[in-house]
KOLTORTI-709156 format. One line per field, with one value per residue (C-alpha): residue in one letter; residue number from 1; x, y, z. Coordinates in steps of 0.2 Angstrom, whole numbers, plus 5000, padded with zeros to 4 digits. Layout:
N
type: (A|...)
seq: (NUM|...)
px: (X|...)
py: (Y|...)
pz: (Z|...)
end
This chain:
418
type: (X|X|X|X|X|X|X|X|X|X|X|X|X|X|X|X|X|X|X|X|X|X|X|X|X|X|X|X|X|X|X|X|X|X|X|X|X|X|X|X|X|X|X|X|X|X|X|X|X|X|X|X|X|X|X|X|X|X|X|X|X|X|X|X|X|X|X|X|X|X|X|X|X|X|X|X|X|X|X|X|X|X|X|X|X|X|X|X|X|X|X|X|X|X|X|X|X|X|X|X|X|X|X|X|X|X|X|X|X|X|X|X|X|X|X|X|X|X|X|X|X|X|X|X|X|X|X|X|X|X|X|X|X|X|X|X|X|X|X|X|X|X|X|X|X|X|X|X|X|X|X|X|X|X|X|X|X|X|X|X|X|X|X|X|X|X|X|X|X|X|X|X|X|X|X|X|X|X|X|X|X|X|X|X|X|X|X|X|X|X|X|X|X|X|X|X|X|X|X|X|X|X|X|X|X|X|X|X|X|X|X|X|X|X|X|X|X|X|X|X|X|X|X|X|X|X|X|X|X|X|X|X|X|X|X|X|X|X|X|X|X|X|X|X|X|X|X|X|X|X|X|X|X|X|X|X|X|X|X|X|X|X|X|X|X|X|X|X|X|X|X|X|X|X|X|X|X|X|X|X|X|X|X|X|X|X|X|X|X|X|X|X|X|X|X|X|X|X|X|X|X|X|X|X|X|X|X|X|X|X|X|X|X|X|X|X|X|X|X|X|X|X|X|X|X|X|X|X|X|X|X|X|X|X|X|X|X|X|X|X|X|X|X|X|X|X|X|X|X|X|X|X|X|X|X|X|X|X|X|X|X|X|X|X|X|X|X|X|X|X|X|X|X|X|X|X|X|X|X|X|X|X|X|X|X|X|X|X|X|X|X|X|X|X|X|X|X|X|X|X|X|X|X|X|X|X|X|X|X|X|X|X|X|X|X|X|X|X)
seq: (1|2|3|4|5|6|7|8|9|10|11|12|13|14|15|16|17|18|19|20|21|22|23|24|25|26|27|28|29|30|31|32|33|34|35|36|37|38|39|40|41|42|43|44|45|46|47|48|49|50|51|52|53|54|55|56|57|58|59|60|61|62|63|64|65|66|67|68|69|70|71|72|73|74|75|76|77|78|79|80|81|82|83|84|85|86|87|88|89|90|91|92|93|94|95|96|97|98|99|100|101|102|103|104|105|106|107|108|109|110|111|112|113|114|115|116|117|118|119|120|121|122|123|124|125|126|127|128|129|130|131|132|133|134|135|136|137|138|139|140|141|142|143|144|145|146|147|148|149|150|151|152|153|154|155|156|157|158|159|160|161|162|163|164|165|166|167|168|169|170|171|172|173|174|175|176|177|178|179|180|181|182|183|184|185|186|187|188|189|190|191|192|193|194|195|196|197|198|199|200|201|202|203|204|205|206|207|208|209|210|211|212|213|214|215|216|217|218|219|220|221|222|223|224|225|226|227|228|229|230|231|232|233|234|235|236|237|238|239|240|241|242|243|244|245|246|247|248|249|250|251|252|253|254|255|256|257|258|259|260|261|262|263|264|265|266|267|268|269|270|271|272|273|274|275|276|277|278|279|280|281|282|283|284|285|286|287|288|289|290|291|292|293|294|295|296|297|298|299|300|301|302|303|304|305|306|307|308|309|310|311|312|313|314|315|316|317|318|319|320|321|322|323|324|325|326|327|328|329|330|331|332|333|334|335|336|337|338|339|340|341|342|343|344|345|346|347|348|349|350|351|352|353|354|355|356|357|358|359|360|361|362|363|364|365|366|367|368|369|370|371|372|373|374|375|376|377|378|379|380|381|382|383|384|385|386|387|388|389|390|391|392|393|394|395|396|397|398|399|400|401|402|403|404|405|406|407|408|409|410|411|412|413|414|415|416|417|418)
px: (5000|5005|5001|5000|5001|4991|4991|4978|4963|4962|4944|4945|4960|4951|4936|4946|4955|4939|4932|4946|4950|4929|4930|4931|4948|4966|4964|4976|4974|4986|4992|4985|4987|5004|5000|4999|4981|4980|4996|4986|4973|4983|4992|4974|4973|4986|4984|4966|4975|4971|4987|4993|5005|5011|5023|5026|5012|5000|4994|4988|4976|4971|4951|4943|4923|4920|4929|4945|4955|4963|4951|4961|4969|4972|4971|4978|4969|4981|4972|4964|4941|4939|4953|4944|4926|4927|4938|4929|4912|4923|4930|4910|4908|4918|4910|4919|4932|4936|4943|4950|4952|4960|4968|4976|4972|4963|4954|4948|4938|4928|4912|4908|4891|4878|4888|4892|4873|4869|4881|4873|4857|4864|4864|4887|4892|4901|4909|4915|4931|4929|4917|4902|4903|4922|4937|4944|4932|4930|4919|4916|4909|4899|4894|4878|4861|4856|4839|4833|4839|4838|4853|4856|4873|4869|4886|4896|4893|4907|4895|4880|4897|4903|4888|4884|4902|4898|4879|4884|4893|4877|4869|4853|4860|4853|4840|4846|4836|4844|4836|4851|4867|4878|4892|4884|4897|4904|4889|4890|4907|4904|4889|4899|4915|4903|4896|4915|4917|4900|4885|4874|4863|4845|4838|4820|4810|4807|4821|4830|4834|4831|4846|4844|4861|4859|4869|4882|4898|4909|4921|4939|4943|4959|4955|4965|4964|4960|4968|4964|4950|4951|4970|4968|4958|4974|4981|4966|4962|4983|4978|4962|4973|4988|4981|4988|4982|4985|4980|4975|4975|4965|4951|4939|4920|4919|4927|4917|4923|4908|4927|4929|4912|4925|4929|4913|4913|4928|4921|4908|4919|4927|4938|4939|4935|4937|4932|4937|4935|4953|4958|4950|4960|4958|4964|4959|4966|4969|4953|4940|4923|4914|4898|4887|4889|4882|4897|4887|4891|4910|4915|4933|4936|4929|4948|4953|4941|4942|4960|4958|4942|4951|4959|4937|4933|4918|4912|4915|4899|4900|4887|4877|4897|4892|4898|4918|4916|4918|4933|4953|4951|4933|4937|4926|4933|4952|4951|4943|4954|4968|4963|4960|4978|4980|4971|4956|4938|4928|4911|4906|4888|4886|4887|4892|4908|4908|4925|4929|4940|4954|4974|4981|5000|5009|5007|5010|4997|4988|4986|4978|4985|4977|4984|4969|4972|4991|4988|4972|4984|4999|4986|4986|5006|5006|5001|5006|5025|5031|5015|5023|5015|5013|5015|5020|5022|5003|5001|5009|4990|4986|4999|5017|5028|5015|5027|5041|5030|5019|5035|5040|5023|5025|5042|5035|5022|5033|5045|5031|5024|5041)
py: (5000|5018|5032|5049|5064|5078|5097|5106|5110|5127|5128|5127|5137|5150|5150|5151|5166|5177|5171|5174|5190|5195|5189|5198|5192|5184|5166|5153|5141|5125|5117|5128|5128|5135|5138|5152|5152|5155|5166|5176|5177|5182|5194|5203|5204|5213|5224|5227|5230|5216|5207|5191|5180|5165|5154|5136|5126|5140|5158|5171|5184|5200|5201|5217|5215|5230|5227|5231|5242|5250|5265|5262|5247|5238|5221|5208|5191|5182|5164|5164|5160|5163|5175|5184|5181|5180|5196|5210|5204|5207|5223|5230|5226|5239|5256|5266|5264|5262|5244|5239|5223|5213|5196|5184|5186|5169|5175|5187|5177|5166|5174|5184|5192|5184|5189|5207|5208|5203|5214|5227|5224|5225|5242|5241|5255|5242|5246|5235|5243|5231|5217|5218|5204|5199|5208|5222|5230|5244|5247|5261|5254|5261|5248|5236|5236|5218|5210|5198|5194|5179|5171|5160|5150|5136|5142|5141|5137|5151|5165|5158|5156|5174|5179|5169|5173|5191|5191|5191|5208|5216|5228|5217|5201|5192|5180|5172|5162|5151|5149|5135|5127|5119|5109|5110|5100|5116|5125|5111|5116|5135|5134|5121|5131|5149|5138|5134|5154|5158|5159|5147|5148|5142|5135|5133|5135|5121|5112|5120|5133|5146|5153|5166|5173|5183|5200|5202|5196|5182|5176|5171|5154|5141|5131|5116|5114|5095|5089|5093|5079|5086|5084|5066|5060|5058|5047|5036|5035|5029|5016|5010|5010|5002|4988|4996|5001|5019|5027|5047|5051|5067|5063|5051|5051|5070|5077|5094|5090|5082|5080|5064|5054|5052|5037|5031|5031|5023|5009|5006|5002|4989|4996|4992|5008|5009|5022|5026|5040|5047|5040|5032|5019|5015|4997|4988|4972|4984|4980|4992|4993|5008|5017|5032|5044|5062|5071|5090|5091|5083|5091|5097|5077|5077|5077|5062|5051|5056|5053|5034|5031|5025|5010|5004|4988|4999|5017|5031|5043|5059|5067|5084|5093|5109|5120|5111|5123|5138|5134|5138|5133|5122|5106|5097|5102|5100|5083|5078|5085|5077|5060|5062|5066|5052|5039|5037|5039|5053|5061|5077|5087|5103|5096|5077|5068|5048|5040|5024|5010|5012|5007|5026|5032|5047|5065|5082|5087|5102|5111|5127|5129|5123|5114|5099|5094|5093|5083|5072|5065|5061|5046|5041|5043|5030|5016|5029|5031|5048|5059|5077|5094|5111|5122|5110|5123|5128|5116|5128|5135|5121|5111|5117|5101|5088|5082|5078|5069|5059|5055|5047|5040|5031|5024|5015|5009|5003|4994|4986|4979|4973)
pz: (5000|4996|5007|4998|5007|4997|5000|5010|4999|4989|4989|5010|5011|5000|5010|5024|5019|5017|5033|5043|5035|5038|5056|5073|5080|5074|5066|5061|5047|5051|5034|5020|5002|4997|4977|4964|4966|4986|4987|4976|4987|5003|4992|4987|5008|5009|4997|5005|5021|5031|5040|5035|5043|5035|5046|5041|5041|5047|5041|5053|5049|5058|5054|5050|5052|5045|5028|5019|5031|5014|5007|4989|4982|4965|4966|4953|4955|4945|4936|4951|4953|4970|4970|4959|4964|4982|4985|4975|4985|5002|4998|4994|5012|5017|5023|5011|4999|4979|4974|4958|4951|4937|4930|4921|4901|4904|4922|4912|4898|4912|4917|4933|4929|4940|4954|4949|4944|4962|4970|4961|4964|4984|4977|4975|4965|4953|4935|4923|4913|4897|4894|4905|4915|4916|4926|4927|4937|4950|4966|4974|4992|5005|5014|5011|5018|5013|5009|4996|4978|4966|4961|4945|4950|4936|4928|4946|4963|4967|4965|4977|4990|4989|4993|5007|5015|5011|5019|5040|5033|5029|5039|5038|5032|5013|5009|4993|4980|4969|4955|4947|4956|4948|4960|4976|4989|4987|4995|5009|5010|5012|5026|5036|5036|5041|5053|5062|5061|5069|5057|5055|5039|5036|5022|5015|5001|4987|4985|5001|4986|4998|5011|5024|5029|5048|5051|5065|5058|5061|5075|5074|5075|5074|5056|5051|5031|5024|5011|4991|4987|4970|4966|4980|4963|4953|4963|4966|4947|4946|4960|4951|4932|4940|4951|4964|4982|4986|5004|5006|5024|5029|5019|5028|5032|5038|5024|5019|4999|4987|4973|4988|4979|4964|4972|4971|4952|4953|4965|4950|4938|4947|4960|4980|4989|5009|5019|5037|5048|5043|5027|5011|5001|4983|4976|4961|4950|4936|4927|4925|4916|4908|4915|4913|4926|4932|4934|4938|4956|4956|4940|4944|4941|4926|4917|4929|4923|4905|4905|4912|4903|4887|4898|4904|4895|4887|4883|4898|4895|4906|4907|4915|4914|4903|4918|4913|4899|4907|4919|4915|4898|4891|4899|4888|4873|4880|4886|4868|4859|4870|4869|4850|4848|4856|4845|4855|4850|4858|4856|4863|4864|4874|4891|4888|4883|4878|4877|4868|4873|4865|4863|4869|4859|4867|4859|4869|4878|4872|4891|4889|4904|4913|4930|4931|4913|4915|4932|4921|4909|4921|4926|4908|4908|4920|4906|4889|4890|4883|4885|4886|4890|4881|4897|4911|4924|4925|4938|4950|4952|4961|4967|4963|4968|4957|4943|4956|4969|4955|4946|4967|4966|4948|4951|4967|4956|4943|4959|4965|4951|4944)
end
């Protein structure tokens, strides 16, 4: 058995970040994300004014309830979604103040305007410097009353969470409807995490569609980060390709992320899945069989499966993953285009991709970089000797050290199985 020790999460870290930074106090986060993406993020704090500590192993950060404790500031979000949703919806908070912020040339391309059109109707004085809808953008705050507004988050689950993060900062706290969601663990992941800083949020309505966000703030609080489920998902589609066993500690049967039910697709097409309280293993005989599966509310592994699909013993369909399209790159397109190159037969629609059993050949990987299609077809590269990729690096967003530690991971794969 392999144990595989994965970095902390960046959606937790994210969150974490903003409600730490919103909260009434000094928190620590013990073992956060050390990447491009959440660098970026403590970076933007700063640059809001708020004070960020970062030790080994643990960030502190000086909260400020009230908002940015900067009255100007010029934010760059990098490639960064949270960075780049999550911050500009904290700096409105504040009760004055005038914000800027902009992005990577590919930041820039994915979409922001359900959230930016809620923030307006919050009645944010919020101006979009190019394309309506997408960074850069500018906001003159002045603090926010609150009250009701319907949200369409069938794009991203991101915008319905920086609102909910944002609503304990109103003067009369929000009552959201969502009228589409799209990856909802990652809403369980936002209420659970606001409730560890204090605020606890009530759901009604049909479908639970309905969330009521109460003023007052939040409280600091001492937050240990789990690890990455989405990233963890490489290494168990290796274990399940490989006929290997591999061991994720950190990620057990509490574990906020929804990316963990990967497993359980992996568990259909033939693989041994174990759960415990602290850790979930992944084994497998090598052989694996296709399926249909849903993949709307775990799409971030979308890639994982795609990449090992051509290695099933039947078609892989994936299925209600339009949202993949508007991530770093279109997902969708990228992995089919990839596993083309690669000799294997693919068909896509708008929101489905069905991959064929095939016999893969090396090719470069066309990465648009982006750091989960990089990380995808490593999994392949396990059976596809010589795969190569257009812009390697990008998988510093995410996970800086990943080619070194999966290159550990492989040659222990390839020791044991000699």
């Amino acid at each position: 058995m392999t144990v595989i020790h994965v970095p902390g999460s960046k959606s937790v870290t994210a969150r974490a970040l903003f409600l730490a930074a919103a909260a009434d106090g000094t928190s620590t986060l013990v073992r956060p994300l050390c990447s491009d993406d959440t660098e970026g993020f403590a970076e933007g704090l700063a640059r809001l004014g708020y004070e960020v500590v970062k030790e080994t192993g643990r960030w502190r950060i000086e909260g400020s309830p009230t908002g940015p404790t900067a009255t100007e500031a010029d934010v760059h979000c990098r490639d960064g979604a949270t960075t780049a949703r999550f911050l500009p919806t904290l700096a409105a908070a504040a009760a004055s103040g005038t914000y800027r912020f902009d992005a990577s040339a590919q930041m820039r391309r994915r979409p922001l305007a359900p959230l930016t059109e809620a923030l307006r109707t919050l009645g944010v004085d919020l101006h979009h410097e190019a394309a309506e809808g997408h960074h850069p953008l500018r906001i003159a705050a002045s603090g926010i009353k609150g009250g009701e507004l319907a949200l369409d988050a069938g794009e991203s689950s991101q915008y319905l969470t920086a609102l909910l993060m944002l609503g304990p900062l109103t003067a009369e706290g929000l009552r959201i409807t969502v009228t589409d969601l799209v990856s909802a663990p990652y809403v369980e992941i936002t209420l659970a995490m606001m409730r560890d800083f204090g605020v606890e949020v009530t759901r009604d309505g049909r479908g639970n569609n309905v969330f009521t966000v109460p003023p007052g703030g939040y409280r600091a609080a001492t937050y240990a980060i789990e690890p990455d489920a989405s990233t963890a998902s490489y290494f168990f589609a290796a274990a399940a390709l490989t006929g290997q066993e591999v061991t994720v500690p950190g990620l057990g049967t509490d574990a906020l992320q929804g990316d963990l039910r990967f497993v359980d697709v992996l568990r259909r097409m033939g693989a041994d899945v174990r759960i415990t309280a602290d850790s979930t293993t992944v084994g497998s005989r090598g052989a694996l069989s296709g399926l249909t599966v849903n993949m709307r509310d775990i799409s971030d592994t979308m890639p994982t499966l795609a990449a090992l699909a051509p290695f099933a013993s039947g078609p892989v369909r994936i299925e209600d993953v339009g949202n993949t399209r508007v991530k770093e790159c279109d997902r969708l397109d990228a992995c089919a285009e990839n596993l083309r190159r690669m000799g294997v037969t693919v068909e896509t629609g708008p929101d489905w991709i069905e991959i064929h059993p095939g016999a893969p050949r090396a090719t470069e990987i066309a990465t648009h970089g982006d750091h989960r299609i990089v990380m995808s077809f490593a999994v392949a590269g396990l059976r596809v000797p010589g795969i190569t990729y257009d812009d390697p690096g990008c998988v510093r967003k995410t996970y800086p050290g990943f080619h070194e530690e999966f290159a550990e991971f492989a040659g222990r794969i390839s020791r044991r199985s000699s």
